[in-house]
Backbone bond lengths (Angstrom), bond angles and torsions (degrees), N, CA, C in turn:
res aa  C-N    CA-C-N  psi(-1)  N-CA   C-N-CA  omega(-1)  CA-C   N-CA-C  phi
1 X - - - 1.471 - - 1.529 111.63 -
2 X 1.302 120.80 -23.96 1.501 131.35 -169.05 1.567 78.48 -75.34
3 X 0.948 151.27 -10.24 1.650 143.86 -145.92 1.509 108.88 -109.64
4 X 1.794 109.48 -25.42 1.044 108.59 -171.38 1.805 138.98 -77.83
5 X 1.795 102.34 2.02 0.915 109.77 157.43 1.705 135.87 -95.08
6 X 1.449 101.50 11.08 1.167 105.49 -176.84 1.205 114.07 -50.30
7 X 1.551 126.91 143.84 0.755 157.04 179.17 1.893 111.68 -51.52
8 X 1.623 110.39 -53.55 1.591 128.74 170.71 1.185 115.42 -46.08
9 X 0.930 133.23 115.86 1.933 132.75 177.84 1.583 94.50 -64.20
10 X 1.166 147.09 -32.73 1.348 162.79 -118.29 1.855 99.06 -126.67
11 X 1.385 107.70 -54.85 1.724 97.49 165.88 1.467 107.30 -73.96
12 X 1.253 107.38 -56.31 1.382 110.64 -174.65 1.489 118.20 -27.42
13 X 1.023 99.19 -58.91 1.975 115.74 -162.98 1.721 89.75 -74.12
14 X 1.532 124.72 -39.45 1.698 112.17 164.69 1.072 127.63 -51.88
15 X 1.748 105.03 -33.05 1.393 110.13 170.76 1.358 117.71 -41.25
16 X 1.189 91.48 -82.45 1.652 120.48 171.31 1.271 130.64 -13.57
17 X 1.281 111.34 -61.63 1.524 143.02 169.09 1.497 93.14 -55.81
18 X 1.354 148.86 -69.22 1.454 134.62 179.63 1.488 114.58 -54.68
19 X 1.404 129.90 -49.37 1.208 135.11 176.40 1.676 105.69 -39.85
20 X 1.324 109.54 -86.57 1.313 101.85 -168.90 1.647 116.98 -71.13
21 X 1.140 130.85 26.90 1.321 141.94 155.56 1.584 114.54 -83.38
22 X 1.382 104.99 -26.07 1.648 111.44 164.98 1.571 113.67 -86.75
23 X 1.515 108.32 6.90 1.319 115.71 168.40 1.822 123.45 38.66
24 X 1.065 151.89 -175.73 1.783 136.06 -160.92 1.641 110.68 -49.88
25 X 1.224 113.81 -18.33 1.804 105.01 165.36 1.084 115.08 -42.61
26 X 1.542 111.80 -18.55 1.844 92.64 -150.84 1.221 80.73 -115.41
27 X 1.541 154.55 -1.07 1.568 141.28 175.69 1.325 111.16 -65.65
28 X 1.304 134.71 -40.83 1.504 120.95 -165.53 1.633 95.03 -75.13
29 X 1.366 133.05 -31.45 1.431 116.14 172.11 1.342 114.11 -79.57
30 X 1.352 127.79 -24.70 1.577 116.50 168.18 1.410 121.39 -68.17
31 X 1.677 118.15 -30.14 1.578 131.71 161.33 1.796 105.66 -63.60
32 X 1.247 139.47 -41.63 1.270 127.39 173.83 1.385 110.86 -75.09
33 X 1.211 153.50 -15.88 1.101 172.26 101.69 1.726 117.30 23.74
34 X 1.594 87.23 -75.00 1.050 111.60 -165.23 2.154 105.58 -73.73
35 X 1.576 107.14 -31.32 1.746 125.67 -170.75 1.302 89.07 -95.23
36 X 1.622 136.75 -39.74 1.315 106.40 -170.44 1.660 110.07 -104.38
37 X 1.335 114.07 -38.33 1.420 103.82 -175.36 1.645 142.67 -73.87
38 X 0.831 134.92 115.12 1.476 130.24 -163.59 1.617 113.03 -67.18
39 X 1.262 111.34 71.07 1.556 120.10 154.45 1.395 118.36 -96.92
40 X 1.284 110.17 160.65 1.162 137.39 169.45 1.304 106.70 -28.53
41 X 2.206 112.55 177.12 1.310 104.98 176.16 1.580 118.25 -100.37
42 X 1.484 90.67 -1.10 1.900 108.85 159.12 1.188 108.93 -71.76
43 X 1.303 155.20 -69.84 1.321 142.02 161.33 1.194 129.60 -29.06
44 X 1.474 123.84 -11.66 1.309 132.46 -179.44 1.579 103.99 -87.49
45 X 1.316 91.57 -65.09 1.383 106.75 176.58 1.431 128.78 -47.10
46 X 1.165 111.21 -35.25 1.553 119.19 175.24 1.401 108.50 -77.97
47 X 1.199 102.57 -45.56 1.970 106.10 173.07 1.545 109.60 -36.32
48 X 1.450 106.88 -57.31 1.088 122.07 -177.65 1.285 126.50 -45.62
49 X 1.467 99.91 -37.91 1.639 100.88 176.85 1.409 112.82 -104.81
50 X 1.385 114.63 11.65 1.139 109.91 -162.14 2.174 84.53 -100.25
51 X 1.393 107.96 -41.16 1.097 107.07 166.88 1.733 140.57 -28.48
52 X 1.887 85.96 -53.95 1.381 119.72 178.19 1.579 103.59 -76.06
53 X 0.922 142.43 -30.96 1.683 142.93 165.00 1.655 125.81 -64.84
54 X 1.366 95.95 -47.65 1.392 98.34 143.73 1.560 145.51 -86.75
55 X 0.970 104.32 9.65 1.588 120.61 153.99 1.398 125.18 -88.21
56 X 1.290 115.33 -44.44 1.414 129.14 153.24 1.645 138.86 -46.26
57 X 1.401 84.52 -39.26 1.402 100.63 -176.44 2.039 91.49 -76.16
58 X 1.229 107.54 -37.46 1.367 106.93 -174.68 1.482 120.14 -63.76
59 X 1.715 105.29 -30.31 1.519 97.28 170.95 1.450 112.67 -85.99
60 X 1.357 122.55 -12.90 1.407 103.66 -177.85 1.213 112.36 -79.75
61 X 1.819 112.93 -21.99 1.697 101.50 -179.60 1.412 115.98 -72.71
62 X 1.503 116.39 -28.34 1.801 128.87 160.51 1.470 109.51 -54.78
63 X 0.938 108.84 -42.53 1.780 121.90 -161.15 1.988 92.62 -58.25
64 X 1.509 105.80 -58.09 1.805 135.74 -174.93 1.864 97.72 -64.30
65 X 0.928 133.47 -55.36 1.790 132.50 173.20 1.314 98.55 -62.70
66 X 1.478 144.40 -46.14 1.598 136.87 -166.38 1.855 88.31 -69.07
67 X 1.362 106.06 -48.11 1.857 104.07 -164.08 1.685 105.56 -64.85
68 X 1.299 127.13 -19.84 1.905 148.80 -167.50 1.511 93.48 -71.34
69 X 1.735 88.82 -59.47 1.785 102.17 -166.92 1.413 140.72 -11.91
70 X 0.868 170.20 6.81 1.313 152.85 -140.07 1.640 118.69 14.81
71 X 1.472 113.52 -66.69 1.354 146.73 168.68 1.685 101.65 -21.30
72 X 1.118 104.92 -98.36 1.566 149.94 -154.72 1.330 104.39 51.29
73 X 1.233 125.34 67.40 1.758 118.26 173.67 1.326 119.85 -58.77
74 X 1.354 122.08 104.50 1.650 138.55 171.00 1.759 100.27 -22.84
75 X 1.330 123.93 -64.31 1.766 96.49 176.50 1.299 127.61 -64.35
76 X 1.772 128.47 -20.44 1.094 119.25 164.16 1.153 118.74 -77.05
77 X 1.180 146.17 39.76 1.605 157.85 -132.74 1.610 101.97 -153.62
78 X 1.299 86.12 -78.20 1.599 112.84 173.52 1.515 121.08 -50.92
79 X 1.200 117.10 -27.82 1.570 127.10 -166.60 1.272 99.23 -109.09
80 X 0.899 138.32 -16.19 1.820 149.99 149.88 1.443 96.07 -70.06
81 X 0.962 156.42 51.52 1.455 127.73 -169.94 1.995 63.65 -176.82
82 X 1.100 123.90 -69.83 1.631 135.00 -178.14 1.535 105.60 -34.10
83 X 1.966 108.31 -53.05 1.310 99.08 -175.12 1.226 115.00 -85.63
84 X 1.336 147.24 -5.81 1.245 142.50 174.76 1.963 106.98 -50.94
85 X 1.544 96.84 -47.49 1.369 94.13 170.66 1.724 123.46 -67.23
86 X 1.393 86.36 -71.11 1.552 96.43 174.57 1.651 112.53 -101.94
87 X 1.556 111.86 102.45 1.746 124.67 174.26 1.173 103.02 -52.13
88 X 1.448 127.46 -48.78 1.870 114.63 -143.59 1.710 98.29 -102.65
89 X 1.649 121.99 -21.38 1.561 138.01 169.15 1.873 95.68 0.86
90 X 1.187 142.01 140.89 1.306 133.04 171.15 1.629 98.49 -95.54
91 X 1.287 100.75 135.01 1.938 95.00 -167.82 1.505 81.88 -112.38
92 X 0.936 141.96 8.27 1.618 120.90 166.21 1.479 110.37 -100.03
93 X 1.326 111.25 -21.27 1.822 104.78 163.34 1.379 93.79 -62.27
94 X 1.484 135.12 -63.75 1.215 128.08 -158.40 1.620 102.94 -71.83
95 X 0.782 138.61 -7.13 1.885 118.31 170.20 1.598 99.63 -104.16
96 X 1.368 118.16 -9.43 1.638 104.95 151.93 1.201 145.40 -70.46
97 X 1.211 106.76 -17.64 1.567 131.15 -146.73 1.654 79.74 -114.27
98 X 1.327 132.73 -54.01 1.687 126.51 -174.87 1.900 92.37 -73.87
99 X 1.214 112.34 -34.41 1.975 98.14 178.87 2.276 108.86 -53.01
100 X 1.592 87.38 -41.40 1.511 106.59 173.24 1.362 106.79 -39.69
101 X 1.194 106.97 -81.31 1.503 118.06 -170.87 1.604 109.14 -46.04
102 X 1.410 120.35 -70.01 1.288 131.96 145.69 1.551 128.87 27.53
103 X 2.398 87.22 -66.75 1.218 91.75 -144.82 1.889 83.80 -106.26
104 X 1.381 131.30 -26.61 1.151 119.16 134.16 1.723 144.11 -0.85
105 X 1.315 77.51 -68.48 1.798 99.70 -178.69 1.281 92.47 -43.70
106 X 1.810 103.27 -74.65 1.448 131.56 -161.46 2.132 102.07 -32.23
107 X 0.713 105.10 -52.28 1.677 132.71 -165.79 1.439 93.94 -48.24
108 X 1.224 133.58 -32.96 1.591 131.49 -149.34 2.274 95.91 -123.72
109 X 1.585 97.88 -20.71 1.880 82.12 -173.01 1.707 88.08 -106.51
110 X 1.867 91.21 171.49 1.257 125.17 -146.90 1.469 103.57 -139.18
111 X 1.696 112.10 122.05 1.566 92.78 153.17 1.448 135.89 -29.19
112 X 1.301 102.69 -63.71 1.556 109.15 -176.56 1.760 112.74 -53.47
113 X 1.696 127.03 -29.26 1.143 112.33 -167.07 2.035 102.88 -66.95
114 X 1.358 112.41 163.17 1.351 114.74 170.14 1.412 110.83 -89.43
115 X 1.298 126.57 168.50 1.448 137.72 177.21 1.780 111.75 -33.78
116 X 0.831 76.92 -51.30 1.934 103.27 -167.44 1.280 83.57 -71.67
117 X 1.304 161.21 -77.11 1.375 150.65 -165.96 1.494 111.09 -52.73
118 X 1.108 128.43 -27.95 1.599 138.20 -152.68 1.531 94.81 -91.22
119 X 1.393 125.05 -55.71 1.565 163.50 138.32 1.591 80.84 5.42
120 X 1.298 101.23 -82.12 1.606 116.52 -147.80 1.603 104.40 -68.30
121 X 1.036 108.01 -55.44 1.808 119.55 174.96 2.055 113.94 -61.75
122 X 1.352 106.79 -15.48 1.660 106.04 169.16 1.581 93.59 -77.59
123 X 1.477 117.18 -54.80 1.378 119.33 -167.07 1.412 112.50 -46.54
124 X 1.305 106.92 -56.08 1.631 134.82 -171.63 2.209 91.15 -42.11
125 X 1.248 121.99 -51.01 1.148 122.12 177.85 1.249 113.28 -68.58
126 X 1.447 126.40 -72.42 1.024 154.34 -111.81 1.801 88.38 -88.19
127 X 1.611 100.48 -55.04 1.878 102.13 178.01 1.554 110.26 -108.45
128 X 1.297 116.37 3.98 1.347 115.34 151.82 1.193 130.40 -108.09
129 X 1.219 141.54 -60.37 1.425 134.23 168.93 1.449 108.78 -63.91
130 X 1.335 126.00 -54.40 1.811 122.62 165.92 1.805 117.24 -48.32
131 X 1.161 107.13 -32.12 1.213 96.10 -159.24 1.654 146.87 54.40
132 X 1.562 78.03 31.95 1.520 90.06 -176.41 1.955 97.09 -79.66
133 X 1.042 104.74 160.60 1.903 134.28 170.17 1.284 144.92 -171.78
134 X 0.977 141.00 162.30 1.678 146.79 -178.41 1.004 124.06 -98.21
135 X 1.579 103.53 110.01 1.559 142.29 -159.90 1.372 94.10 -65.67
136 X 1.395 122.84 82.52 1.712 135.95 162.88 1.513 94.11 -63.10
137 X 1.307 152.70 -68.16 0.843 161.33 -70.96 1.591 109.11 -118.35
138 X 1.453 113.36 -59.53 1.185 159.04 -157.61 1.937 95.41 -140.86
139 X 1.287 129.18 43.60 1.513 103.56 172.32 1.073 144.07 -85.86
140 X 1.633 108.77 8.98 1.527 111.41 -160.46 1.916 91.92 -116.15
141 X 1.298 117.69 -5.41 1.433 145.74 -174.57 1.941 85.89 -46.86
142 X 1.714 119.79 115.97 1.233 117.99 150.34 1.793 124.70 -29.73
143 X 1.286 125.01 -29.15 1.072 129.75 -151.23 1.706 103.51 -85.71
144 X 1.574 108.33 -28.27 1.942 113.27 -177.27 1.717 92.15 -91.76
145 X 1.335 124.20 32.38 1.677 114.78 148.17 1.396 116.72 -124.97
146 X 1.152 118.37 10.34 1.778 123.60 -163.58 1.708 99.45 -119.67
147 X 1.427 100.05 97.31 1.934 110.69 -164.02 1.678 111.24 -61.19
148 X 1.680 114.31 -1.78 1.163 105.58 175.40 1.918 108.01 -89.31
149 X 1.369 115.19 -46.02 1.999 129.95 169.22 0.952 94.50 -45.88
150 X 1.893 138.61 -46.47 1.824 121.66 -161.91 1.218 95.25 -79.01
151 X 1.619 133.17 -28.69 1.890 114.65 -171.10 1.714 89.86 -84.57
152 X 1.565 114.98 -44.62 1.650 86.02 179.03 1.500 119.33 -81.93
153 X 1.151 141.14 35.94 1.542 130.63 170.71 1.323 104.91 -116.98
154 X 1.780 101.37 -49.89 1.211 117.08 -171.56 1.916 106.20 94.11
155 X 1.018 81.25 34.93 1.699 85.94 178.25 1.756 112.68 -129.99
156 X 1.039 122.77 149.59 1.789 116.03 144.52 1.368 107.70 -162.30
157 X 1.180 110.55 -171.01 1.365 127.38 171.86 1.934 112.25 -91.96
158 X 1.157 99.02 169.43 1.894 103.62 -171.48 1.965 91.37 -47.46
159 X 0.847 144.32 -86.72 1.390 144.98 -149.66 1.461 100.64 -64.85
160 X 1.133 127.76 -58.72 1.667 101.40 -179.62 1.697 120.53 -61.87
161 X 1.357 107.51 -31.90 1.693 92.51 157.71 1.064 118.98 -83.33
162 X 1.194 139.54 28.68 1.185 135.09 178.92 1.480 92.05 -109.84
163 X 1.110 118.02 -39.86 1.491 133.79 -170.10 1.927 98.22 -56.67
164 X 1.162 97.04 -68.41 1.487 110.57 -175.54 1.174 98.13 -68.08
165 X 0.924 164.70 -26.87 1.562 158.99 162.19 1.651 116.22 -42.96
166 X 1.498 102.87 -75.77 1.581 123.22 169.40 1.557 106.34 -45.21
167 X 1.258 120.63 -47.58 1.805 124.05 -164.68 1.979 89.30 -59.96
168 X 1.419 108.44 -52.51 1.426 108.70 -142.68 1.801 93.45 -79.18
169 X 1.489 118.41 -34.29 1.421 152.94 167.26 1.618 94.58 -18.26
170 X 1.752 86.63 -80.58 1.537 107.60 -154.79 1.761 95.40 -77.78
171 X 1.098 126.78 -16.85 1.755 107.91 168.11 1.480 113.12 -72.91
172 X 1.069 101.83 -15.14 1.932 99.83 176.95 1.519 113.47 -103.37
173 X 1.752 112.09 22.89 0.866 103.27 171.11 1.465 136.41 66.84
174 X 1.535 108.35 11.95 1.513 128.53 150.60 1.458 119.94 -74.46
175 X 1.401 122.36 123.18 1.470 112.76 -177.39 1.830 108.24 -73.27
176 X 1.175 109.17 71.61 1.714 103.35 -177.24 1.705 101.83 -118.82
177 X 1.803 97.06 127.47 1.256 96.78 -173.35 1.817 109.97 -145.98
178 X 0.894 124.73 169.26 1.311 135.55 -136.88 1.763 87.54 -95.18
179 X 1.611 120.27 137.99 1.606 124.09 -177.31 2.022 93.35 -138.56
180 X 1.073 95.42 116.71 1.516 110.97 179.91 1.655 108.87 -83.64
181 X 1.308 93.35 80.39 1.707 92.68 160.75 0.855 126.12 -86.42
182 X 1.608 138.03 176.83 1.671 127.72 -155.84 2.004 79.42 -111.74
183 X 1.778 107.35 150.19 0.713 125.06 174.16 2.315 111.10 71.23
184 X 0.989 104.35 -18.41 1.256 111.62 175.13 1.824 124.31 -159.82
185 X 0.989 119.13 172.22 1.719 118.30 -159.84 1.646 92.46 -144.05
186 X 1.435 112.22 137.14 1.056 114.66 -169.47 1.691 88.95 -156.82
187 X 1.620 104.24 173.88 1.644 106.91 179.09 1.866 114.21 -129.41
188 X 1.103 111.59 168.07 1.356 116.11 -168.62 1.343 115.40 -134.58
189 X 1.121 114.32 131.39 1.706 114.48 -160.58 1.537 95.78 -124.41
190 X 1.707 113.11 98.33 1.459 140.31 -174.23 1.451 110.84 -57.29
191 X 1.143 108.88 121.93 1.785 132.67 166.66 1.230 110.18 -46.45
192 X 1.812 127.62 56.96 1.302 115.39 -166.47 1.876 104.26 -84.49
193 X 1.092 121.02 -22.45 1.216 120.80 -173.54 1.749 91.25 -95.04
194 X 1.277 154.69 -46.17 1.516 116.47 160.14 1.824 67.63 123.29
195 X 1.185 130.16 53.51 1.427 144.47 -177.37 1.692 106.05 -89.54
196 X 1.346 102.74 -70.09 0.988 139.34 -141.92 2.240 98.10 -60.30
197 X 1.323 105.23 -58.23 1.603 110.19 168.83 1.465 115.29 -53.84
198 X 1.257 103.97 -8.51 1.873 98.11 -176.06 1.734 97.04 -80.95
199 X 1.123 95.98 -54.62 1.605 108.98 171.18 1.796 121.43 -53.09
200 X 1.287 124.39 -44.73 1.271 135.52 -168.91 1.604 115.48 -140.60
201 X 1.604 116.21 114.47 1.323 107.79 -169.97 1.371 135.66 -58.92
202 X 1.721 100.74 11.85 1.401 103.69 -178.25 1.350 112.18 -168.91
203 X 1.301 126.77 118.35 1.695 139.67 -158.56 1.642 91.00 -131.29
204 X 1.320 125.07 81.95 1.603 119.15 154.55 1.461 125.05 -61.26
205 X 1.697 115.90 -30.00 1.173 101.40 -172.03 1.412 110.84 -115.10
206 X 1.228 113.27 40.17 1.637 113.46 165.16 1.926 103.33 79.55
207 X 1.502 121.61 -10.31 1.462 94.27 -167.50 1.729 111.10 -116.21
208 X 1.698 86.68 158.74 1.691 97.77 -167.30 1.760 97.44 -61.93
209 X 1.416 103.67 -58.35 1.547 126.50 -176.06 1.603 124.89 -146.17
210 X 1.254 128.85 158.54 1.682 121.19 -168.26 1.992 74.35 -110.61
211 X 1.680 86.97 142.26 2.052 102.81 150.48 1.267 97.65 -117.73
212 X 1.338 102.74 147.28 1.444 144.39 135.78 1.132 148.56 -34.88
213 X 1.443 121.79 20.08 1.389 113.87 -136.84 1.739 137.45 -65.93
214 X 1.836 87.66 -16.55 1.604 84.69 173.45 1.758 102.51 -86.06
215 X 1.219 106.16 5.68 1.706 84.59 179.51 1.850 108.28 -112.97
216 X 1.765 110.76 45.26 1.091 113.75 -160.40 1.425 160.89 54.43
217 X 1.800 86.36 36.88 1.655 119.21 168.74 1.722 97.90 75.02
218 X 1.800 119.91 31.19 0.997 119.82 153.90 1.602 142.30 -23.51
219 X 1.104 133.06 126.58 1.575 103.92 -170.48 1.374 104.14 -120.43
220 X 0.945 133.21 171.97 1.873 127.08 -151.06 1.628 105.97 166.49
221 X 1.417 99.66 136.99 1.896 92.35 168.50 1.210 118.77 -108.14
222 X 1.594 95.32 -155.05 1.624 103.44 -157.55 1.644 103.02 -54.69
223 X 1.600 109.23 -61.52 1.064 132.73 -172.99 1.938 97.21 -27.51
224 X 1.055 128.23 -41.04 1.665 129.45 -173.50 1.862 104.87 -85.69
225 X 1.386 104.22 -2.14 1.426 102.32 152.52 1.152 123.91 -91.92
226 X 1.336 119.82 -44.43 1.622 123.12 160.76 1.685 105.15 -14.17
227 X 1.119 89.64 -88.78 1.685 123.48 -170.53 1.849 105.15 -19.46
228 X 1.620 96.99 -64.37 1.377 112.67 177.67 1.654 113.72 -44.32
229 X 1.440 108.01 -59.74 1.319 124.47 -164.40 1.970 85.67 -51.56
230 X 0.982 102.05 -59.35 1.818 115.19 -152.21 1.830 96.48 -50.59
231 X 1.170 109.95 -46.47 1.627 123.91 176.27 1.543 109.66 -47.95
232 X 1.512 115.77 -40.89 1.204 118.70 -177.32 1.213 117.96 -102.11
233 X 1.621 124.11 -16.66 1.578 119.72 145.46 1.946 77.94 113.81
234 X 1.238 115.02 39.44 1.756 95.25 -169.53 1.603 79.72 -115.38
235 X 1.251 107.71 -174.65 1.865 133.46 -164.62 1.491 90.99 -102.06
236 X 1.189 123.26 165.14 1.048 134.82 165.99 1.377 126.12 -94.03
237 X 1.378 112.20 47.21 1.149 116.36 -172.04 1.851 114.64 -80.56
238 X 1.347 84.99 161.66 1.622 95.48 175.37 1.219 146.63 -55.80
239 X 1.341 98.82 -23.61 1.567 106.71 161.93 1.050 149.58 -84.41
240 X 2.093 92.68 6.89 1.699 116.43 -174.08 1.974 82.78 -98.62
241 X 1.021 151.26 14.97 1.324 138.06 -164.86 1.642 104.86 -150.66
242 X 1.483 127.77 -6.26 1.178 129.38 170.57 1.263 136.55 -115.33
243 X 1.258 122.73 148.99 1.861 96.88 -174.43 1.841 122.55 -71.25
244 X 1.137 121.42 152.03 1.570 141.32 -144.30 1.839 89.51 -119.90
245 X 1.357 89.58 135.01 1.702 90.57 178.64 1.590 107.71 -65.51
246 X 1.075 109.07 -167.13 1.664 132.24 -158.59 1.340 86.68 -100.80
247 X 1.222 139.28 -48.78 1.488 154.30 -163.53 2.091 91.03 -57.93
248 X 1.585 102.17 -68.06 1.074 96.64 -173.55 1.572 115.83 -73.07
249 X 1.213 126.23 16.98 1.282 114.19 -172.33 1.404 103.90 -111.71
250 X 1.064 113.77 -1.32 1.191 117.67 -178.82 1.369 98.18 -115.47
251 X 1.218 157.05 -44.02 1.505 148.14 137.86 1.634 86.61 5.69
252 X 1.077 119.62 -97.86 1.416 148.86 -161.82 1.824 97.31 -37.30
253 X 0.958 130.33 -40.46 1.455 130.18 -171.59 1.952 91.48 -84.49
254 X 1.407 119.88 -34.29 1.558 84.12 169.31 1.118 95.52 -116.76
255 X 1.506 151.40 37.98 1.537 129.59 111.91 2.089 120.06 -37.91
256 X 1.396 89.96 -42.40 1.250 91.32 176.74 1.380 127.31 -58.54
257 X 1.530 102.14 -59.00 1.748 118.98 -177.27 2.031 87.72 -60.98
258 X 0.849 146.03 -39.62 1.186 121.96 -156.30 1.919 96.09 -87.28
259 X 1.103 117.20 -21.68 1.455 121.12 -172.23 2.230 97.39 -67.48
260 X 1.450 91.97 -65.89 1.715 87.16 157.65 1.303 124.68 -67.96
261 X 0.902 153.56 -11.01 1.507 140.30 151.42 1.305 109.13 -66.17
262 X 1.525 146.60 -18.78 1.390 142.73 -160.25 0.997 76.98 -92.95
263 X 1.552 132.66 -53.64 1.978 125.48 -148.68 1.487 98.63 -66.51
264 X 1.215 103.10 -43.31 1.668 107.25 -177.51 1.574 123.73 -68.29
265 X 1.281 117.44 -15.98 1.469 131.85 168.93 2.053 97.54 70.66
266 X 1.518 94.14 45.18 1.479 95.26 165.85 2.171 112.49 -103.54
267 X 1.381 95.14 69.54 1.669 98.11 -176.73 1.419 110.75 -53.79
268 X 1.153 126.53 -52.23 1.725 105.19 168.14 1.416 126.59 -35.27
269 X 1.429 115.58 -59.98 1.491 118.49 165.87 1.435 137.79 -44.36
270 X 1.989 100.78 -43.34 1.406 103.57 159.81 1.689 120.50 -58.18
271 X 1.621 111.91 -49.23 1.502 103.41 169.99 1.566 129.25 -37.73
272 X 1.511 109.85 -64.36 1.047 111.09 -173.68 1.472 120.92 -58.52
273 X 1.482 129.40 -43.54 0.919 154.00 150.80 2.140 135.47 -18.34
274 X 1.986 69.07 -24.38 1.902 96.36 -161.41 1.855 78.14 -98.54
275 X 1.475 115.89 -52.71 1.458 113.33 -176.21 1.589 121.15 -64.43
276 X 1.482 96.68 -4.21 1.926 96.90 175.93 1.426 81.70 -95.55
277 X 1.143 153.79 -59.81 1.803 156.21 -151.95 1.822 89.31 -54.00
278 X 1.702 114.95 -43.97 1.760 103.93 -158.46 1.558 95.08 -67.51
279 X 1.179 103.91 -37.89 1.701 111.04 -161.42 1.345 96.15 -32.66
280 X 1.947 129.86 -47.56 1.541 106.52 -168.75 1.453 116.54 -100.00
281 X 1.627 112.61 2.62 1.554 118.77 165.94 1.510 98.85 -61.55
282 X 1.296 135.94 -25.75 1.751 121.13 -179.92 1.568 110.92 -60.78
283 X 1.504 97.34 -43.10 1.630 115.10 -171.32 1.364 123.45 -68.76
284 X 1.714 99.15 -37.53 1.674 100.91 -173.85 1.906 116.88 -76.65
């Protein structure tokens, strides 16, 4: 580490190359390093990134085992996607704090209520007593895709509440799941009881009703996808009306972060960012 201010681009970068080959072992001595020893502001600086490289390197090898998985659980997805930004973020406050909400919800539904009641009473919490909503304001802001900033702000954009919606959704045993439309992300709450044809002579894509979630767990049908698609000149294809794996939904969460990092002219971030996106072009 005494090495890392050398002057040589040529030791330096050897340096380097061993450091983060010892992968997060070697941060708490590059962090004491950096607080106790009196180097330069090149030694600082390199620490710094030398920190940030090996942190990176750590989510992409997590990022590559979640894509291997069998599993792929949508919050361990998302919270990989959380630490790329923030490494040290405590993710067990944050999967407590969504069990909270969760276990809340849970407290108020009923066998006996129907879909549509269950619907209404998550909302009733979720954007009223939570105060969760959709950051109109600021929406293109990195901060409404990183699932640990939306439980502490209480803000996101359509896909990270959509994200947190479905996670907390599908533990209570609501079939609500995430449908990747182009230009927006919305969720779909599945015709598991076979409801939906009694009502309408024809349900192709399996759902009772689509929510809304940045516009406050709105509920709306197919027919208001039509509409959308037609506005934007797209086909009516099937994958704007069905639920979208976990794989792709998270594609889509750093399509996003890299769409705000371009506006912001953060090119390191877009790079790295572009090499977590290839990781599932190998797979698909």
């Amino acid at each position: 580490m005494r090495l890392c201010d050398d002057p040589d681009e040529d030791i330096y970068n050897h340096i380097k190359d061993e450091l983060v080959s010892h992968g997060t072992a070697a941060i708490p001595f590059l962090e004491a390093s950096w607080e106790e020893d009196d180097y330069d502001l090149l030694f600082q600086s390199r620490v710094e990134d030398l920190i940030h490289e090996i942190q990176y390197h750590a989510v992409k090898d997590d990022l590559t085992k979640w894509i291997d998985s069998p599993n792929k659980e949508l919050i361990d997805g998302a919270l990989l996607i959380a630490r790329y930004q923030y490494p040290n973020f405590d993710e067990g406050k944050i999967r407590s704090e969504i069990k909270r909400i969760r276990d809340t919800i849970w407290l108020e539904l009923s066998h006996r209520q129907t879909s549509f009641e269950k619907v209404r009473i998550f909302n009733k919490i979720f954007y009223g007593e939570e105060k969760f909503s959709g950051n109109s304001k600021d929406y293109n802001s990195p901060m409404n895709s990183y699932l640990n900033t939306v439980i502490e702000t209480r803000k996101g954009n359509p896909l990270s509440l959509c994200i947190l919606y479905s996670i907390i959704a599908q533990s209570l045993d609501m079939p609500i799941y995430g449908v990747n439309l182009p230009n927006h992300f919305i969720l779909i709450h599945l015709d598991e009881n076979k409801i939906n044809p009694l009502i309408k002579s024809e349900n192709k894509h399996g759902a009772l009703f689509y929510i809304n979630a940045f516009s406050k767990g709105g509920i709306f049908e197919e027919l208001e996808i039509d509409e959308f698609l037609k506005g934007l000149n797209k086909p009516k294809s099937r994958e704007y009306y069905e639920p979208c794996s976990n794989s792709l939904i998270i594609v889509r969460m750093l399509t996003n972060l890299i769409t705000s990092f371009q506006q912001s002219g953060s090119a390191k971030r877009v790079k790295e960012l572009v090499e977590l996106r290839e990781l599932f072009e190998v797979k698909f």
